[in-house]
DSSP file (Angstrom, degrees, kcal/mol; ACC not computed):
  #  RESIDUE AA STRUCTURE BP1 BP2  ACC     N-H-->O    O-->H-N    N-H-->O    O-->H-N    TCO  KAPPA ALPHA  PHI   PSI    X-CA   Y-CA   Z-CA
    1    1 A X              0   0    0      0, 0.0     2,-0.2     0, 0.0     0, 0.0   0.000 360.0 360.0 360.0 139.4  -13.8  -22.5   -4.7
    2    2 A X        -     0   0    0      6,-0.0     2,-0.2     1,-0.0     6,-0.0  -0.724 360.0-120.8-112.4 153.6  -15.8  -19.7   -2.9
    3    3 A X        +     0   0    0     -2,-0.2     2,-0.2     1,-0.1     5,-0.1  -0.516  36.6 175.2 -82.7 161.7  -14.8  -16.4   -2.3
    4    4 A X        -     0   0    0      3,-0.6    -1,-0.1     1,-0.2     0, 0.0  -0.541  53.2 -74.0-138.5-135.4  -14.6  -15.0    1.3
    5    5 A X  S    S+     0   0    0     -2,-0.2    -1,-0.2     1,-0.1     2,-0.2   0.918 131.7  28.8-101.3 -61.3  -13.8  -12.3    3.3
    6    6 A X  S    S+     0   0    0     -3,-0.1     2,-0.2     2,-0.0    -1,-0.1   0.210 110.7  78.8 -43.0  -1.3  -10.0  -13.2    2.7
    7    7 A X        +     0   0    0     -2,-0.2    -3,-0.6     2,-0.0     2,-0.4  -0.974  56.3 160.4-117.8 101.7  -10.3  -14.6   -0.3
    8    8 A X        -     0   0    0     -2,-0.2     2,-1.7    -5,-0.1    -3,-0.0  -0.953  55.6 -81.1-139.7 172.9  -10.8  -12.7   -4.5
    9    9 A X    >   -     0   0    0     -2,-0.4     3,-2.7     1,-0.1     2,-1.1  -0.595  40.4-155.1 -60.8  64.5  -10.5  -13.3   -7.5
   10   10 A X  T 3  S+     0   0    0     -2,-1.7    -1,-0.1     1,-0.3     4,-0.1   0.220  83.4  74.7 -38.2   7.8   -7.0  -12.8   -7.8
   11   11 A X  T >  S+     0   0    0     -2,-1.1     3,-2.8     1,-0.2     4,-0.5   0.740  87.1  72.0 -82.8 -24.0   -7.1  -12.0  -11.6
   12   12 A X  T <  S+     0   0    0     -3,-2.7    -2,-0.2     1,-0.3    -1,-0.2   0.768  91.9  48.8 -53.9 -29.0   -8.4   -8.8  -10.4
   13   13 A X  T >> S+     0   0    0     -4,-0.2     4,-1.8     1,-0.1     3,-0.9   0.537  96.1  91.5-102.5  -3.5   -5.3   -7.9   -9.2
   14   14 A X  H <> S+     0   0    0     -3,-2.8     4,-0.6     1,-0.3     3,-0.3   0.878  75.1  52.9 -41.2 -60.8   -3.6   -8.8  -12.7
   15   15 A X  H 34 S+     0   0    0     -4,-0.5    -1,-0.3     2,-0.2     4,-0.2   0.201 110.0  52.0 -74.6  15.8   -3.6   -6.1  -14.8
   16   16 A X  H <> S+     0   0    0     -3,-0.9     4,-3.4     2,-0.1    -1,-0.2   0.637 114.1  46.6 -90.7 -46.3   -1.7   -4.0  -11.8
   17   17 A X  H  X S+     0   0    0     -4,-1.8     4,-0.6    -3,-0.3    -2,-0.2   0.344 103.6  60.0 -99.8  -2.7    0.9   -6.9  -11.7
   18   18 A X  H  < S+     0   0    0     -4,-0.6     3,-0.4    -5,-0.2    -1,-0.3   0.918 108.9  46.6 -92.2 -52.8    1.2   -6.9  -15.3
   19   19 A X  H >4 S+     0   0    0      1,-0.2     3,-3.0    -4,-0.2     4,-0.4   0.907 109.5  52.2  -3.5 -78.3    2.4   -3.3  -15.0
   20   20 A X  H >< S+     0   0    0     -4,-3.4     3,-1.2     1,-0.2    -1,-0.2   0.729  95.8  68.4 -90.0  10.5    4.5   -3.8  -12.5
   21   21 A X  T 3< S+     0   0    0     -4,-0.6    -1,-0.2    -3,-0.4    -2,-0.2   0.411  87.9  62.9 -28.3 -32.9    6.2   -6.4  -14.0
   22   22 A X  T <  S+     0   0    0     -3,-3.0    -1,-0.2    -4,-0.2    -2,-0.2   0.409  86.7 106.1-104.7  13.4    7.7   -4.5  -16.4
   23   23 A X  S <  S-     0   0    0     -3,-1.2     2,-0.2    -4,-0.4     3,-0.1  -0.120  79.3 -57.9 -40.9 160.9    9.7   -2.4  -13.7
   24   24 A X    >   -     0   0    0      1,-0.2     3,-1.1     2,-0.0    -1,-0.2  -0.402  53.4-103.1 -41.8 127.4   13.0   -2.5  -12.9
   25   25 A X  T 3  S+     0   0    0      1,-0.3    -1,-0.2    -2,-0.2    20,-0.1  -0.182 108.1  17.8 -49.1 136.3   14.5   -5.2  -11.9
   26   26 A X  T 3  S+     0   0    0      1,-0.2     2,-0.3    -3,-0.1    -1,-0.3   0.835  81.6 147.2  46.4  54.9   14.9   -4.6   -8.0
   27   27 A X    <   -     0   0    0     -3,-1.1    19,-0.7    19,-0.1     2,-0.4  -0.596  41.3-131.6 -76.3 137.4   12.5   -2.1   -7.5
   28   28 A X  E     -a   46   0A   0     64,-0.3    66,-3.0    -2,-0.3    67,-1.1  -0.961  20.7-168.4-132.1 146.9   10.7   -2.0   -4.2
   29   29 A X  E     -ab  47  95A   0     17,-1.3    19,-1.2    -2,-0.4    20,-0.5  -0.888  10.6-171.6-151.5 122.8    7.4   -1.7   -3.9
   30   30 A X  E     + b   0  96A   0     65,-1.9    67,-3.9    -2,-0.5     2,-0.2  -0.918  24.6 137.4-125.9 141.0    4.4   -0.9   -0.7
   31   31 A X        -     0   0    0     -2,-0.4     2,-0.5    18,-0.3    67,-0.1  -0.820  62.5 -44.2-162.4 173.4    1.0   -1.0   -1.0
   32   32 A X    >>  -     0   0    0     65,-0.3     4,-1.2    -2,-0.2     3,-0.8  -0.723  61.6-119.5 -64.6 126.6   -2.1   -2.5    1.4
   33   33 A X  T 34 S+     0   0    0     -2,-0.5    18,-0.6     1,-0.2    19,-0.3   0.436 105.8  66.8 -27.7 -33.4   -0.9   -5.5    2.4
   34   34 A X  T >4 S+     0   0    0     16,-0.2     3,-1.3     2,-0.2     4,-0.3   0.881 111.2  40.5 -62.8 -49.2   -3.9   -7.8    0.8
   35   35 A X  T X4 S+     0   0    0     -3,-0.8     3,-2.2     1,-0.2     4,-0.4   0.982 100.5  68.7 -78.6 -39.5   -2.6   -6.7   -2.7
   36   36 A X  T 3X S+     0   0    0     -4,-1.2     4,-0.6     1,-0.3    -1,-0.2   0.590  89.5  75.2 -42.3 -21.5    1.2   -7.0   -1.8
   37   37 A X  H <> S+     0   0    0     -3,-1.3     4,-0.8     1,-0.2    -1,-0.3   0.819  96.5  38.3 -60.3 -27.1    0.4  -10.6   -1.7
   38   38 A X  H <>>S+     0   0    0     -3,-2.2     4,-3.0    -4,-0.3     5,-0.9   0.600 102.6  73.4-107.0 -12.1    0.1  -11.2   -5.6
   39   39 A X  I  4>S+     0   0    0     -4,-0.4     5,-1.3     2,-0.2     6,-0.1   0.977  95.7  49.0 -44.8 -91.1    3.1   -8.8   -6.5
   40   40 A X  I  X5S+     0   0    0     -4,-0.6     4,-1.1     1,-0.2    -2,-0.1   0.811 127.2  29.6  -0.7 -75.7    6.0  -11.3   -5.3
   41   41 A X  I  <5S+     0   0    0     -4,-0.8    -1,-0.2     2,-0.2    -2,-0.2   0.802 126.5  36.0 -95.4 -17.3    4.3  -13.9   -7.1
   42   42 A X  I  <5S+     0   0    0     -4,-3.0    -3,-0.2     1,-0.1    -2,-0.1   0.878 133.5  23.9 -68.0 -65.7    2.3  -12.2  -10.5
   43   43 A X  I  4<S-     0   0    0     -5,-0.9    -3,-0.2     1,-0.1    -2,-0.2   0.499  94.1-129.2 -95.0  20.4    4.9   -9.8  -11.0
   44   44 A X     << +     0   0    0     -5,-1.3     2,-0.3    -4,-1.1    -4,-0.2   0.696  64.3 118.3  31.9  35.6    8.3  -10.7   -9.6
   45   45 A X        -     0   0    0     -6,-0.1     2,-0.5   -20,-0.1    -1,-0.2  -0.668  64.8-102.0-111.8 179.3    9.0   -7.9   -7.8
   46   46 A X  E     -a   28   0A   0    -19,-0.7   -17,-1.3    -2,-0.3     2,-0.4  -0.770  26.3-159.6 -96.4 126.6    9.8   -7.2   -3.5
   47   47 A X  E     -a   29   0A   0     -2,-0.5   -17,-0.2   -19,-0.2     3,-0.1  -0.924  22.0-124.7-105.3 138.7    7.2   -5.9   -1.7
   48   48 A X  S    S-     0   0    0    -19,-1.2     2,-0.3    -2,-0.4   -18,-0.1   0.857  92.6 -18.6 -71.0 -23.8    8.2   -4.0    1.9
   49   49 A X  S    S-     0   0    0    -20,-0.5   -18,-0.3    19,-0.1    -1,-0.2  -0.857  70.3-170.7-164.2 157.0    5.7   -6.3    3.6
   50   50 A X        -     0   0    0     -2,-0.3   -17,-0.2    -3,-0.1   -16,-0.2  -0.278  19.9-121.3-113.1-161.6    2.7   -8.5    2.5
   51   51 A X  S    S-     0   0    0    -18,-0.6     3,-0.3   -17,-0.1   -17,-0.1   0.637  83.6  -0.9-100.6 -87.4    0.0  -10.4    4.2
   52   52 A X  S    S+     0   0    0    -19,-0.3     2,-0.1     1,-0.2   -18,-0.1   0.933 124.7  58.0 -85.7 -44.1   -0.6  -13.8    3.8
   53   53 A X  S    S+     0   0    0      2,-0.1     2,-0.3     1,-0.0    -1,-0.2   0.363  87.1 118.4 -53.8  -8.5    2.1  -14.9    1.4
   54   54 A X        -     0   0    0     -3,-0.3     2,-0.8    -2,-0.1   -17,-0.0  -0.488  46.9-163.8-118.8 122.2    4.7  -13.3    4.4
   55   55 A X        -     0   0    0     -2,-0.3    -2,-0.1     2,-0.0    -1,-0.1  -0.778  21.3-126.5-128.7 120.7    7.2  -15.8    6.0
   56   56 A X        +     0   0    0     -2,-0.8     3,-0.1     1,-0.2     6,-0.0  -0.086  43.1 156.4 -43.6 134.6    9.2  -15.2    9.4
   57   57 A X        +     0   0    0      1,-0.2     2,-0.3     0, 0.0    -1,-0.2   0.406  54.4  48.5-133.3 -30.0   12.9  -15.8    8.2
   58   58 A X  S >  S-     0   0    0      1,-0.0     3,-1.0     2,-0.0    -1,-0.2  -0.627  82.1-112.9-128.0 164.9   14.6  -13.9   10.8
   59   59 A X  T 3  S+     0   0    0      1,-0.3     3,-0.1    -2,-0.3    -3,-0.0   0.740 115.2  34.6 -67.9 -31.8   14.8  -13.4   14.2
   60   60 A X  T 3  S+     0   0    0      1,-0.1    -1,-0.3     2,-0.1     4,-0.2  -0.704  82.0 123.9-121.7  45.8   13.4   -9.6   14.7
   61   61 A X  S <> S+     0   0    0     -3,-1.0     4,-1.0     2,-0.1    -1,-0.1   0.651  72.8  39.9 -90.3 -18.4   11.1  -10.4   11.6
   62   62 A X  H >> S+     0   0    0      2,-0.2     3,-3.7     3,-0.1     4,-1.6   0.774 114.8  54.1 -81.3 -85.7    7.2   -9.3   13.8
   63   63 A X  H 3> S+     0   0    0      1,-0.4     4,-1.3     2,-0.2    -1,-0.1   0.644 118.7  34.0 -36.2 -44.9    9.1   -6.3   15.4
   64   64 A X  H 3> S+     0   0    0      1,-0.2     4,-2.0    -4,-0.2    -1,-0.4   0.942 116.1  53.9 -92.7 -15.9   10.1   -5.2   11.5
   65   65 A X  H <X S+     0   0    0     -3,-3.7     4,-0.8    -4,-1.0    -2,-0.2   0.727 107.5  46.2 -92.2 -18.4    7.2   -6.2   10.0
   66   66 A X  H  X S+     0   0    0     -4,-1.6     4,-3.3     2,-0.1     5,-0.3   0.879 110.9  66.7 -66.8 -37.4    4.7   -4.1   12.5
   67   67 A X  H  X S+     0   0    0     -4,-1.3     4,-1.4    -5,-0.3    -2,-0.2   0.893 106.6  31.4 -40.4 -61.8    7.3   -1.6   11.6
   68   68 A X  H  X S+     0   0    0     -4,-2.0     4,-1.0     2,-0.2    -1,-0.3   0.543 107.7  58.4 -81.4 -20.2    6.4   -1.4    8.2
   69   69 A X  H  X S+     0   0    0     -4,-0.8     4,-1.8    -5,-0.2     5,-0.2   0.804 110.0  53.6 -89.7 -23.7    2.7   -2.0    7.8
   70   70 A X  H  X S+     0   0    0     -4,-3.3     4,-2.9    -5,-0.2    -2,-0.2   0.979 112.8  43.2 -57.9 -39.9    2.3    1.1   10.2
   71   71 A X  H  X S+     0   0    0     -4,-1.4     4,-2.7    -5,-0.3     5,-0.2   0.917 112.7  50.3 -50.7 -46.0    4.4    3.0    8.1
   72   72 A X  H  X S+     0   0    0     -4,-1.0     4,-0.9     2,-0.2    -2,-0.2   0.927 118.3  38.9 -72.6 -47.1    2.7    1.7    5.2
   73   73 A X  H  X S+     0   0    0     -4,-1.8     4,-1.3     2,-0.3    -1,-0.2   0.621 108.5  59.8 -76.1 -40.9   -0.9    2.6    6.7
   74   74 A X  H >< S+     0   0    0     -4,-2.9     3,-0.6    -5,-0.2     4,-0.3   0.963 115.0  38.3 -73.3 -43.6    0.2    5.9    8.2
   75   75 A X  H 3< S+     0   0    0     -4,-2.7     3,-0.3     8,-0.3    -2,-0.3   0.673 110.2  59.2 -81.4  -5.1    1.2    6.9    4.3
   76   76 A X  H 3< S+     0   0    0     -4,-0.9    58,-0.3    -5,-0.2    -1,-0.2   0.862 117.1  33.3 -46.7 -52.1   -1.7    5.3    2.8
   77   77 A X  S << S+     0   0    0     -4,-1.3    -2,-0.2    -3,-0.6    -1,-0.2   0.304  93.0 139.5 -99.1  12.6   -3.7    7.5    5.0
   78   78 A X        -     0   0    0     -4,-0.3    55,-0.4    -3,-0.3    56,-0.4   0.043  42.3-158.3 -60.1 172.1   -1.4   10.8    5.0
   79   79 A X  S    S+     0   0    0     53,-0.3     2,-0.2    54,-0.2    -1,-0.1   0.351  81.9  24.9-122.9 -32.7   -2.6   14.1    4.8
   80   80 A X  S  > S-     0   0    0     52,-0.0     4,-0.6    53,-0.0    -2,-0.1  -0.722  85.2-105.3-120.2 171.5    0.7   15.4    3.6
   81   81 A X  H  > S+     0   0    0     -2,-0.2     4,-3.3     2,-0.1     5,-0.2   0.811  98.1  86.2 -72.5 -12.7    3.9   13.9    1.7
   82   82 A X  H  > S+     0   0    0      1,-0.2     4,-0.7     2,-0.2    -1,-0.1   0.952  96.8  39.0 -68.8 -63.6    6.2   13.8    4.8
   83   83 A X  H >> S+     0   0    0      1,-0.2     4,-1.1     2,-0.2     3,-0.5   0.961 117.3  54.4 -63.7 -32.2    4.9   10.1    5.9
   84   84 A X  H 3< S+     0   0    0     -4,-0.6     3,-0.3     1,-0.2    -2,-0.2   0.995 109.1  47.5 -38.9 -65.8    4.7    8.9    1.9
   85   85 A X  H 3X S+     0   0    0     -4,-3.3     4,-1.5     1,-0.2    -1,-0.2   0.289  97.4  66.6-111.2  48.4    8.0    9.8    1.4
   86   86 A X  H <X>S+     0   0    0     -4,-0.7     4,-5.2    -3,-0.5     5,-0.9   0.677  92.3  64.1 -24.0 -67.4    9.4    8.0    4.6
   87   87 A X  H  <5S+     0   0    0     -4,-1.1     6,-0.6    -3,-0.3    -2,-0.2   0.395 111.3  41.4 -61.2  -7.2    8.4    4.8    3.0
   88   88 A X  H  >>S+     0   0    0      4,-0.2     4,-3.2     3,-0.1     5,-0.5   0.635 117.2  44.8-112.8 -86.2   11.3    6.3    0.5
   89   89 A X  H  <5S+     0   0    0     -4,-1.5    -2,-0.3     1,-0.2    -3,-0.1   0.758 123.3  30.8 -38.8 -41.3   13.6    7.5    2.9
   90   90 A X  T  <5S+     0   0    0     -4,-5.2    -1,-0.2     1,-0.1    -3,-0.2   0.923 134.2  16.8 -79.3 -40.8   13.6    4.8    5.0
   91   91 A X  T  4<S-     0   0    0     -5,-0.9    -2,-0.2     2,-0.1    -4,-0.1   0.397  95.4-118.7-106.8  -3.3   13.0    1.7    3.4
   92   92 A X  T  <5 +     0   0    0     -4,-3.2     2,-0.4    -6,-0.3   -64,-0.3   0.794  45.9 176.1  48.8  33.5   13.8    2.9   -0.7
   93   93 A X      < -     0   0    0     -6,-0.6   -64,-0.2    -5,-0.5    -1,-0.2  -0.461  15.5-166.5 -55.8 112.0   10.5    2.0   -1.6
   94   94 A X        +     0   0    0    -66,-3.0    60,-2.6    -2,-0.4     2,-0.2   0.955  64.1  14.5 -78.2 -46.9   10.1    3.0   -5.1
   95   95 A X  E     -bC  29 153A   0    -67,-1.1   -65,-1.9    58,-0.2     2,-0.5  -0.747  65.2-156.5-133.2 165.6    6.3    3.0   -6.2
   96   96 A X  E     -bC  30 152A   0     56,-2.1    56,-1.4    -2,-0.2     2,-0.3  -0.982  14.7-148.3-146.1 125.8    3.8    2.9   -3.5
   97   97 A X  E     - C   0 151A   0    -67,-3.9     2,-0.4    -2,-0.5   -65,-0.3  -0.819  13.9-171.0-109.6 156.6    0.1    1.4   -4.8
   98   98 A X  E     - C   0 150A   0     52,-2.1    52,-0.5    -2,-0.3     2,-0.5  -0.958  25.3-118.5-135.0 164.2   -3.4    2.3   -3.6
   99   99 A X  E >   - C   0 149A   0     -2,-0.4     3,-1.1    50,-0.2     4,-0.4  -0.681  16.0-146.3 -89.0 141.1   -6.6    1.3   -3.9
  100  100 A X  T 3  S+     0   0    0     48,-1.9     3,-0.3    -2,-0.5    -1,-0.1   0.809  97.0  52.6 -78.6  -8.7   -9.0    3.8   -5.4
  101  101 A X  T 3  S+     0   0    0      1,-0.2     3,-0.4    47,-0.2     6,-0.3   0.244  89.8  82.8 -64.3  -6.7  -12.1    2.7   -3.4
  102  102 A X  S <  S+     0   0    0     -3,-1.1    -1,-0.2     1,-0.2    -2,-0.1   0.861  87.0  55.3 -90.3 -21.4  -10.2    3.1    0.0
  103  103 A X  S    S+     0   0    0     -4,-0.4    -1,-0.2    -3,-0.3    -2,-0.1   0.556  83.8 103.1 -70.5 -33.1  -10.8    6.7    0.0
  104  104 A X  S  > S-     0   0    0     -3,-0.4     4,-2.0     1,-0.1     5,-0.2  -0.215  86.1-104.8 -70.8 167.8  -14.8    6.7   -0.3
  105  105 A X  H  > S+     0   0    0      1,-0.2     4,-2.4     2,-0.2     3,-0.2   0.993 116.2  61.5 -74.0 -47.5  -17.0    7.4    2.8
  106  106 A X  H  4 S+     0   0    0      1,-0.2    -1,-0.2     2,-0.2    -4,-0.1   0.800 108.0  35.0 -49.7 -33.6  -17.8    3.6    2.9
  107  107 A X  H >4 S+     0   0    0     -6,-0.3     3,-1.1     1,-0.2    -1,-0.2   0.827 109.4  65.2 -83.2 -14.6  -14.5    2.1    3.4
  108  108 A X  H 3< S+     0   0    0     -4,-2.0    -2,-0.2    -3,-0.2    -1,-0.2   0.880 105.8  42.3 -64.0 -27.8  -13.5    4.8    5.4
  109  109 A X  T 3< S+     0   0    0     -4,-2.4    -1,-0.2    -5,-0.2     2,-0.1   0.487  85.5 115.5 -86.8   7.8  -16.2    3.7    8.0
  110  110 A X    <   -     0   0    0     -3,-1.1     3,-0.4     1,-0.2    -3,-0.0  -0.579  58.5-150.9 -71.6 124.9  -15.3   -0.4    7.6
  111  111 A X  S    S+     0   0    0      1,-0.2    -1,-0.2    -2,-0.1     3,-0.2   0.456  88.9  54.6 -77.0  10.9  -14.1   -1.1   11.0
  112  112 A X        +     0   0    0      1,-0.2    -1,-0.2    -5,-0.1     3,-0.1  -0.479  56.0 146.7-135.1  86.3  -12.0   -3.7    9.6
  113  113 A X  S    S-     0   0    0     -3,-0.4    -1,-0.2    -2,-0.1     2,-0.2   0.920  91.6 -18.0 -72.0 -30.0   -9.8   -2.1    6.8
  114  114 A X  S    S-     0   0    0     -3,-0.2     2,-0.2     1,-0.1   -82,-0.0  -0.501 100.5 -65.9-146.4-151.8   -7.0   -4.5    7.7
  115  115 A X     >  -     0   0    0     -2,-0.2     4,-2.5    -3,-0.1     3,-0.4  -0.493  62.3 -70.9 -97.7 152.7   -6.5   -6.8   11.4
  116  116 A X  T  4 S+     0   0    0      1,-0.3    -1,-0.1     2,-0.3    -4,-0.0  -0.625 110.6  53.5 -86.7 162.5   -6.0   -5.7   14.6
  117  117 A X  T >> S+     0   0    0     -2,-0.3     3,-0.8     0, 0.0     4,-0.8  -0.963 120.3  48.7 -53.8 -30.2   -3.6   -4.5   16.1
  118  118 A X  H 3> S+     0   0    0     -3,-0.4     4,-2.3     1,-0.2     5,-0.3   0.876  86.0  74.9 -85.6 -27.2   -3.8   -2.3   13.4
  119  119 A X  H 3X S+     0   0    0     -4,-2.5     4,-2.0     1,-0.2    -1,-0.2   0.911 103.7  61.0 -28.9 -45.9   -7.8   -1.0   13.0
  120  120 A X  H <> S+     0   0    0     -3,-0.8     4,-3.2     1,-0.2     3,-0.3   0.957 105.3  33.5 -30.7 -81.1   -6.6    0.8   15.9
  121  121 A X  H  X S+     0   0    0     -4,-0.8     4,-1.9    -3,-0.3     5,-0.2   0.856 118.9  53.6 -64.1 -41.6   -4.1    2.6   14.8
  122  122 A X  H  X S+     0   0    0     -4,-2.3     4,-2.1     1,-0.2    -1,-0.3   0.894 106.2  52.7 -59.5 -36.4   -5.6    3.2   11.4
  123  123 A X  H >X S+     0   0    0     -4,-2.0     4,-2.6    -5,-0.3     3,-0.7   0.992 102.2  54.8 -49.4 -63.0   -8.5    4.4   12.6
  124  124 A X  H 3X S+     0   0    0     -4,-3.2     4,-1.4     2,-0.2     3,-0.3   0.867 114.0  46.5 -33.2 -67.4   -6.9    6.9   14.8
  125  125 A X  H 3X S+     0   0    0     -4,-1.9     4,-2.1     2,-0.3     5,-0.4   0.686 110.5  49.5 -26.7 -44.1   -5.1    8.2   11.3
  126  126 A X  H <X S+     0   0    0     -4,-2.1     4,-1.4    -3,-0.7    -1,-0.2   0.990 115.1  46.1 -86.4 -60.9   -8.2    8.2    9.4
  127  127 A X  H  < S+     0   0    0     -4,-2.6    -2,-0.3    -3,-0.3    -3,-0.2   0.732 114.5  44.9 -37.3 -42.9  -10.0   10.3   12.5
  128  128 A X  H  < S+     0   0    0     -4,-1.4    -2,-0.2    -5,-0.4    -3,-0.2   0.947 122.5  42.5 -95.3 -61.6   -7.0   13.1   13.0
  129  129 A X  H  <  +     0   0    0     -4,-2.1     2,-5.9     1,-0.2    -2,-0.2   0.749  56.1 169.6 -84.6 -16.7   -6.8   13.5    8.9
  130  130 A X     <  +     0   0    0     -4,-1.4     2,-0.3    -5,-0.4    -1,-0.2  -0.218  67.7  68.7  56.8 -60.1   -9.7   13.7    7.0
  131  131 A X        -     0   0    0     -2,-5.9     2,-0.7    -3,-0.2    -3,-0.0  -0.789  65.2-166.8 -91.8 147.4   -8.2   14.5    4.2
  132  132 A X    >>  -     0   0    0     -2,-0.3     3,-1.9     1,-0.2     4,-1.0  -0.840   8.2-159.3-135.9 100.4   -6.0   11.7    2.7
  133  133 A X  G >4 S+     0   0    0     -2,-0.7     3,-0.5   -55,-0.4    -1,-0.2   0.764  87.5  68.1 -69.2  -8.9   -3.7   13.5   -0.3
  134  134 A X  G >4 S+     0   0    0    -56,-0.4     3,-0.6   -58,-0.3    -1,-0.3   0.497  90.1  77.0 -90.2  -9.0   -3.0    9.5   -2.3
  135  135 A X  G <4 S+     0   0    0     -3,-1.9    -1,-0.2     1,-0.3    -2,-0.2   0.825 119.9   3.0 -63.9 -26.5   -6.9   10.1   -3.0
  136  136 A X  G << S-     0   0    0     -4,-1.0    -1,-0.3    -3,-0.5     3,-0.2  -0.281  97.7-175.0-143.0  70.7   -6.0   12.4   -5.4
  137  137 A X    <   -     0   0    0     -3,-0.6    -3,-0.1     1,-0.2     5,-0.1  -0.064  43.9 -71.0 -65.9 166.7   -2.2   12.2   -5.4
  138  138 A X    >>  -     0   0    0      1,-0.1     3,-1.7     2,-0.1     4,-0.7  -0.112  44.4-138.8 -55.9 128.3    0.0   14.6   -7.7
  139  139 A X  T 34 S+     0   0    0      1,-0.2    -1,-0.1    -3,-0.2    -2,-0.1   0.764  98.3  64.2 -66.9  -7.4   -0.4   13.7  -11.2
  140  140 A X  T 34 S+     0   0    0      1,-0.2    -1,-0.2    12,-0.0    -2,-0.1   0.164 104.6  53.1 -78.4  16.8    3.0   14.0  -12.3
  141  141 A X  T <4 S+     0   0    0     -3,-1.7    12,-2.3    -4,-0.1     2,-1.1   0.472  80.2 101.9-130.2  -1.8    3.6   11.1   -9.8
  142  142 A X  E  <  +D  152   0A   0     -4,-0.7    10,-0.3    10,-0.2    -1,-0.1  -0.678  37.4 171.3 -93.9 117.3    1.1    8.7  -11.0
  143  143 A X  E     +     0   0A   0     -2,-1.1     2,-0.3     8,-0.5     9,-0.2   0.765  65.7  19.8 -93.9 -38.3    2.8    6.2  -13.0
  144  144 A X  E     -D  151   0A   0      7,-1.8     7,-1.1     2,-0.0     2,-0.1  -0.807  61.1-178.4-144.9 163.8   -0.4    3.3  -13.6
  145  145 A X  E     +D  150   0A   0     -2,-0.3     5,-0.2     5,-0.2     2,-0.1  -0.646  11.2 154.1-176.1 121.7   -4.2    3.8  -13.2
  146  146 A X        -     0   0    0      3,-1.1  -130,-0.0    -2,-0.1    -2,-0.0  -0.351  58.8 -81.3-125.7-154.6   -6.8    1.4  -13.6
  147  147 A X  S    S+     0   0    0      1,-0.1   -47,-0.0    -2,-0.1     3,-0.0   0.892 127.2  18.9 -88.7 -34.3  -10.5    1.0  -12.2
  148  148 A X  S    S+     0   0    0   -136,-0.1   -48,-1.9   -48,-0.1     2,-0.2   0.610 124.9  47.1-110.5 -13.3   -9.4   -0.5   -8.8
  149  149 A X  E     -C   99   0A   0    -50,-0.3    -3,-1.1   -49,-0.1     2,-0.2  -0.769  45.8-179.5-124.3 160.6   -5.5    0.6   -8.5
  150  150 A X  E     -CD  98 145A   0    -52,-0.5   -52,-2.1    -2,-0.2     2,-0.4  -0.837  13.8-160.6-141.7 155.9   -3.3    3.6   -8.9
  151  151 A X  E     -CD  97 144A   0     -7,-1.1    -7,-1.8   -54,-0.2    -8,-0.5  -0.927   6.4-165.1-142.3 132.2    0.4    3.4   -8.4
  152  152 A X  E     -CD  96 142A   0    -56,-1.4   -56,-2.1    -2,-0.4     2,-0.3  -0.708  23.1-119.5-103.1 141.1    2.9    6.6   -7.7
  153  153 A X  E     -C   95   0A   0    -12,-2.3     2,-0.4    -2,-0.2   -58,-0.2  -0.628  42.3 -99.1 -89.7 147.5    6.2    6.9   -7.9
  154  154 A X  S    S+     0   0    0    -60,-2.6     2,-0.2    -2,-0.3   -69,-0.0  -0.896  93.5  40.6-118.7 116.1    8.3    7.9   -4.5
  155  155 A X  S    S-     0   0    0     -2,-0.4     2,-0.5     2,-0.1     3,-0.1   0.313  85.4-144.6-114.6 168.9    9.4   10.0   -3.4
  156  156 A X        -     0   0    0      1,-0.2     3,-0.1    -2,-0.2    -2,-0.1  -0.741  35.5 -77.0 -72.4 135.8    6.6   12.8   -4.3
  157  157 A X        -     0   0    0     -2,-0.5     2,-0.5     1,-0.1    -1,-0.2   0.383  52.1-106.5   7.4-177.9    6.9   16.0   -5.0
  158  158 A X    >   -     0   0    0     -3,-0.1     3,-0.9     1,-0.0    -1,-0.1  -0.986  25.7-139.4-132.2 122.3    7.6   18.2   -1.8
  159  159 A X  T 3  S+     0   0    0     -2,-0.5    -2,-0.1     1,-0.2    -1,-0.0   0.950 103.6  59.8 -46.5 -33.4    3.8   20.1   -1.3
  160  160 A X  T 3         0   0    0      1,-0.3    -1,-0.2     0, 0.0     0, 0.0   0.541 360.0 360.0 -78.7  -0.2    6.1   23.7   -0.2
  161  161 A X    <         0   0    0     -3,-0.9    -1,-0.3     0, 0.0    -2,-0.1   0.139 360.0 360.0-112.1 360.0    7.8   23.5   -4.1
């Protein structure tokens, strides 16, 4: 088996899913979509939307599921808490994971952090903020940290507090 562009070494994403595994039972849980794949099934918890792993059940299932990886991408890339904890307010998203590499000048310049339609839109995000506050998110709100992952618990802190 070869790796590709769509394709790792899903043990990599173990010791994250070993973590959140020992959450609460019905906990919900947002992240980039590529990692949201191995949650479901390494750690048995619900993720607000995945990638491949992701299967239309319902009728209005594209329509919510653009819904939510913009959401998930606009707080990925925030500058402030107010789209972070959205992902709270709307949806109850409990822990929200990122990658720590996603932040560096090289992925920030990947034109293809995820698929289109959305490079677009991320891009845009990544252009208006510059600065991306989950690159160094509060530390009273980071719950796991490992070499590739961190995951914060939601909602955050309020900045004005």
């Amino acid at each position: 088996f070869r790796q590709g562009k769509e394709t790792m070494d899903r043990g990599q994403v173990a010791p994250l899913c070993e973590y959140l595994s020992r959450l609460p039972d019905g906990v919900l849980i947002a992240g980039p979509p590529f990692v949201m794949d191995d949650i479901p099934l390494q750690a048995r918890r619900s993720v607000l939307v995945n990638y491949k792993l992701a299967h239309p059940w319902f009728s209005k299932y594209y329509d919510e599921v653009k819904k939510r990886t913009l959401m998930t991408f606009e707080a990925l890339y925030a500058a402030s808490t107010d789209p972070i904890n959205r992902l709270h307010e709307v949806y109850e998203v409990n822990y929200l994971v990122t990658e720590n590499d996603a932040y560096d000048a090289d992925a920030l310049s990947d034109k293809e952090i995820y698929v289109e339609p959305f490079n677009e839109f991320i891009a845009r995000i990544i252009h208006k903020n510059k600065h991306f506050l989950l690159a160094n998110p509060p530390a009273a709100s980071i719950v796991y940290r490992d070499n590739r992952y961190t995951v914060v618990k939601l909602p955050l802190p309020d900045e004005n507090q």
